[in-house]
C-alpha positions as CSV (number, residue, x, y, z in Angstrom):
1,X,0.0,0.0,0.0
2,X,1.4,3.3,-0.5
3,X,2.6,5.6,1.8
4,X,1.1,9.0,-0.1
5,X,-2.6,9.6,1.2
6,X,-5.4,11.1,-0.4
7,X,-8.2,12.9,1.5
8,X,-11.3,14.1,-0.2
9,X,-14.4,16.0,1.7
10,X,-17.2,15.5,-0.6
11,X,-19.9,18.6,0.0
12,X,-23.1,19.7,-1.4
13,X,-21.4,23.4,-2.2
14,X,-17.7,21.6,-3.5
15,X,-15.2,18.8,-3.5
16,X,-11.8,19.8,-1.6
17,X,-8.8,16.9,-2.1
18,X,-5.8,17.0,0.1
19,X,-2.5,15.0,-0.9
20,X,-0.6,14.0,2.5
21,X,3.0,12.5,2.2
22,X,4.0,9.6,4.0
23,X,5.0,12.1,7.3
24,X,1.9,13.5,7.0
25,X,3.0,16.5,5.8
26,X,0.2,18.1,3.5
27,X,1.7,18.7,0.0
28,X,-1.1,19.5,-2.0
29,X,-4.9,20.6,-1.3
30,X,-7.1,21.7,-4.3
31,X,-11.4,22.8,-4.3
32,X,-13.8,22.6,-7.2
33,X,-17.5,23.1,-7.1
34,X,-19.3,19.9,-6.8
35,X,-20.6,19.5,-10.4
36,X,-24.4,18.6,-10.8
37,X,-25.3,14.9,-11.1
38,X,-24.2,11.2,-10.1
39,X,-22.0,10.8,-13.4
40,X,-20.1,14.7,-13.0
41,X,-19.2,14.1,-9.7
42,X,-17.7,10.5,-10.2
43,X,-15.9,12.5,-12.9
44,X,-15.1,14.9,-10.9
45,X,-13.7,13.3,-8.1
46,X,-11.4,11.2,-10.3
47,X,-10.1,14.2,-12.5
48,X,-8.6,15.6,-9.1
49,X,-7.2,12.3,-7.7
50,X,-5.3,11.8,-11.0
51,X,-4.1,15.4,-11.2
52,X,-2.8,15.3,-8.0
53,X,-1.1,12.3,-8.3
54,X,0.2,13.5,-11.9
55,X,1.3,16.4,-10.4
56,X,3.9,14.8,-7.3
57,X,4.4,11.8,-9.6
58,X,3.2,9.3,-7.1
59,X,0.2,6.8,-6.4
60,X,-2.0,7.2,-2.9
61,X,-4.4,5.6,-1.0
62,X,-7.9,7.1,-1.0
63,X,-10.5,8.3,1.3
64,X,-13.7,10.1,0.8
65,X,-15.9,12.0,3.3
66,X,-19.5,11.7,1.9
67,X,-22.5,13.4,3.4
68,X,-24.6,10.6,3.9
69,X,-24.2,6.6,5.2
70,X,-23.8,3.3,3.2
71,X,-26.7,1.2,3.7
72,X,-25.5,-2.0,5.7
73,X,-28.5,-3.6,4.5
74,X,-28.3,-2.4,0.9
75,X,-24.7,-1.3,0.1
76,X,-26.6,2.3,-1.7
77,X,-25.9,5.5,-0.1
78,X,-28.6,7.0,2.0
79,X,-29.2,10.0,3.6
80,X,-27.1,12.6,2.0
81,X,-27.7,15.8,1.4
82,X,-25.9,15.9,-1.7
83,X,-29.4,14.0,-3.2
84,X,-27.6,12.5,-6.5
85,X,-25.6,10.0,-4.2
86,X,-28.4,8.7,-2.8
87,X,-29.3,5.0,-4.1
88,X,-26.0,4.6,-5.8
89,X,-23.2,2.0,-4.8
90,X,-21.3,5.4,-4.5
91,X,-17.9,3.6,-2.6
92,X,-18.0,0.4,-5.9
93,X,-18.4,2.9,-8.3
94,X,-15.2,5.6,-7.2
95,X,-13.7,2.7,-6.2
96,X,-14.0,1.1,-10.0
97,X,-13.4,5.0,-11.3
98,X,-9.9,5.2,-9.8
99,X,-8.9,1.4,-10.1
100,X,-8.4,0.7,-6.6
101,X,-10.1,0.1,-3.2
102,X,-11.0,3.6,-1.5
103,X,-12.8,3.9,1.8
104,X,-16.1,5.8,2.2
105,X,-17.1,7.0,5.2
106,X,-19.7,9.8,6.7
107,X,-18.1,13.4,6.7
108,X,-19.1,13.8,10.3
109,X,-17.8,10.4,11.5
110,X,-14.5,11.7,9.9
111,X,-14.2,14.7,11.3
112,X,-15.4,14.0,15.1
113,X,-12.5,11.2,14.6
114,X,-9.7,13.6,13.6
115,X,-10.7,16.2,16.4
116,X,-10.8,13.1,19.0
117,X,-7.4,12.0,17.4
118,X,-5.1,14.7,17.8
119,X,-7.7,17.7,17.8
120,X,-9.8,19.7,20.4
121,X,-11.2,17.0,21.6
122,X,-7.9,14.9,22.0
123,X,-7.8,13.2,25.5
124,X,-11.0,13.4,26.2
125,X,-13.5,9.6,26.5
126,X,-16.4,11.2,24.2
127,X,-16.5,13.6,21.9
128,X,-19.7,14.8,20.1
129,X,-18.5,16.8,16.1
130,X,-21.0,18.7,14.8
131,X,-20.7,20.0,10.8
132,X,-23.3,22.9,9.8
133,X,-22.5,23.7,6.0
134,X,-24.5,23.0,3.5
135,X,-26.9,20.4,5.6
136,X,-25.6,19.4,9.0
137,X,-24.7,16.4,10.4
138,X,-22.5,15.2,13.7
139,X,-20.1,12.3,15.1
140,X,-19.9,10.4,18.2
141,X,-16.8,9.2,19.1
142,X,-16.2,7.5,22.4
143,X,-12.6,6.1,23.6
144,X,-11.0,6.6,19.9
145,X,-13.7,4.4,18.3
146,X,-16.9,6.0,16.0
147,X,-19.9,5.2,17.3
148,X,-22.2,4.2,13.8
149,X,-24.9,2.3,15.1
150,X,-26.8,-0.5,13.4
151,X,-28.2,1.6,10.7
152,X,-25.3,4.0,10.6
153,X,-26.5,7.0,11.6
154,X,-25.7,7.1,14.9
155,X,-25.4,10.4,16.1
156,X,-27.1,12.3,13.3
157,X,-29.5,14.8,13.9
158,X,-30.6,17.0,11.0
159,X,-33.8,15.2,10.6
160,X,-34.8,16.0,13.9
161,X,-37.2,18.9,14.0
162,X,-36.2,22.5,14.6
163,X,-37.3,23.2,18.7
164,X,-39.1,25.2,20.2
165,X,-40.2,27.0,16.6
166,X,-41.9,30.1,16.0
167,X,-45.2,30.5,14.4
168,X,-43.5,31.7,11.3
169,X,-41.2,29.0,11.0
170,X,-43.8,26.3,10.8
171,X,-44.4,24.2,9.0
172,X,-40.7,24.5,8.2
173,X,-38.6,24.0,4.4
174,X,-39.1,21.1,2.5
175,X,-37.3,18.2,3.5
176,X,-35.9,15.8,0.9
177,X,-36.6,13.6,3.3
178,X,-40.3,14.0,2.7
179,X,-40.9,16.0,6.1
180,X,-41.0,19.9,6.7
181,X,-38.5,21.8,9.1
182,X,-35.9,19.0,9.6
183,X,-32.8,20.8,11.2
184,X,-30.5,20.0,7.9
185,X,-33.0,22.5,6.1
186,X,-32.2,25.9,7.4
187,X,-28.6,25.9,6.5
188,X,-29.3,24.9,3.3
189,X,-31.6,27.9,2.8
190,X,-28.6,30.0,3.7
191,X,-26.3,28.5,2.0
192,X,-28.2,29.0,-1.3
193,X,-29.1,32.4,-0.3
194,X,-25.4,33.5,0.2
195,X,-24.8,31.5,-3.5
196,X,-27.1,33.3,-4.8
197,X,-26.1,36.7,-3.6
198,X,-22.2,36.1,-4.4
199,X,-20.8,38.3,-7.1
200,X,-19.6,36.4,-10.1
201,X,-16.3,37.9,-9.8
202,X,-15.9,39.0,-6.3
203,X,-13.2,41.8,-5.3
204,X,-9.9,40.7,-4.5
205,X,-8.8,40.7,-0.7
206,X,-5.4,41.5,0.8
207,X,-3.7,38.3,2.1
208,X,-4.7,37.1,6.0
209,X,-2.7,37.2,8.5
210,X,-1.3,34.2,9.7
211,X,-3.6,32.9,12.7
212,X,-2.7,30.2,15.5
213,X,-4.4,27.1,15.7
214,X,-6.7,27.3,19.0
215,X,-7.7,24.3,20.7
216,X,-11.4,25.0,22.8
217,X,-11.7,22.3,25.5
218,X,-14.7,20.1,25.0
219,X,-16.9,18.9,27.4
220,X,-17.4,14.7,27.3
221,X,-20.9,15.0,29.2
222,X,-24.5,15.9,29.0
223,X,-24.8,15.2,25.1
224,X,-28.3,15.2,24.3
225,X,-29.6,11.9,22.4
226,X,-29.7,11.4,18.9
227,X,-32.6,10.4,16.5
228,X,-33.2,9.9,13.1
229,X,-36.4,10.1,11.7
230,X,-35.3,8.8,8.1
């Protein structure tokens, strides 16, 4: 197996790939926007793994962060926000793409993983990741092992409602779900909104200033239970 690694966080908004080197040294990281459709984003994905390669003339190992779960029962992708995965043997068909075996796993199971592993929750017995982007999603991870559940979604709660909503928030967005005011709909709506309100071309910005990694403590108790209505 090679010792180059390949990280790619699949999103509803854009695709970002990250080439590690066998120190773990980051030696590459490129974005796209996450084309429309199944087919585009198969493409998509396998465009930048071969580019990157190309570029540092080696072969890596790949992982993928999708929004969403693999069925146990099925082997299809379920639950993602990014709708064109779902019902698709997504992790067989990247997998066939790219000509190797690449691991699939949720975005949030990832994440709540890397922050227990060396990040701001390192040290601590549970640790509870939450993503808000384009949908929203979270992790459980307790004594260095992801929690999944025996449907996977241990953890999640973006189809839970929205509490304690106001009369003008009800009965909520459309859910592709099929239910109204599911938590993963409200920043969606902002994320389209802000899409939709970005200049084509925006303005150029002076180069930020270099900012130190901060580490916020995180607190292994009272985590409120999970449930998935999907």
């Amino acid at each position: 197996m090679s010792q180059y690694r390949i990280g790619i966080d699949l999103g509803g908004t854009k695709i970002e790939i990250a080439l590690l080197g066998p120190d773990g040294t980051e030696l590459q990281r490129e974005r796209i926007e996450t084309p429309s459709g199944y087919d585009a984003t198969l493409s998509g994905i396998a465009a930048l793994v071969r580019a990157a390669e190309a570029r540092a003339g080696v072969t890596a190992s790949v992982g993928i962060g999708i929004p969403g779960v693999i069925s146990p029962a099925t082997g299809l992708v379920k639950n993602a926000n990014s709708i064109a995965l779902n019902g698709h043997t997504f992790d067989h068909d990247i997998s066939q793409a790219l000509g190797r075996p690449v691991r699939v796993e949720n975005d949030a199971n990832c994440f709540a993983l890397s922050e227990a592993t060396d990040g701001a929750g390192a040290g601590q017995p549970v640790v509870f990741g939450v993503i808000l982007g384009t949908g929203c999603g979270s992790g459980i991870v307790v004594h260095g092992c992801v929690i999944q559940g025996p449907n996977r979604v241990a953890g999640e709660w973006g189809h839970n409602p929205l509490p304690w909503p106001r009369p003008d928030e009800l009965p909520g967005p459309a859910c592709w779900c099929g239910h109204n005011g599911c938590l993963e709909t409200w920043p969606a709506i902002a994320t389209a909104r802000g899409r939709a309100m970005r200049p084509a071309s925006p303005p150029a910005l002076p180069p930020a200033k270099p900012k130190r990694a901060r580490h916020w403590p995180v607190t292994p108790t009272g985590w409120p239970a999970a449930s998935r209505r999907s």
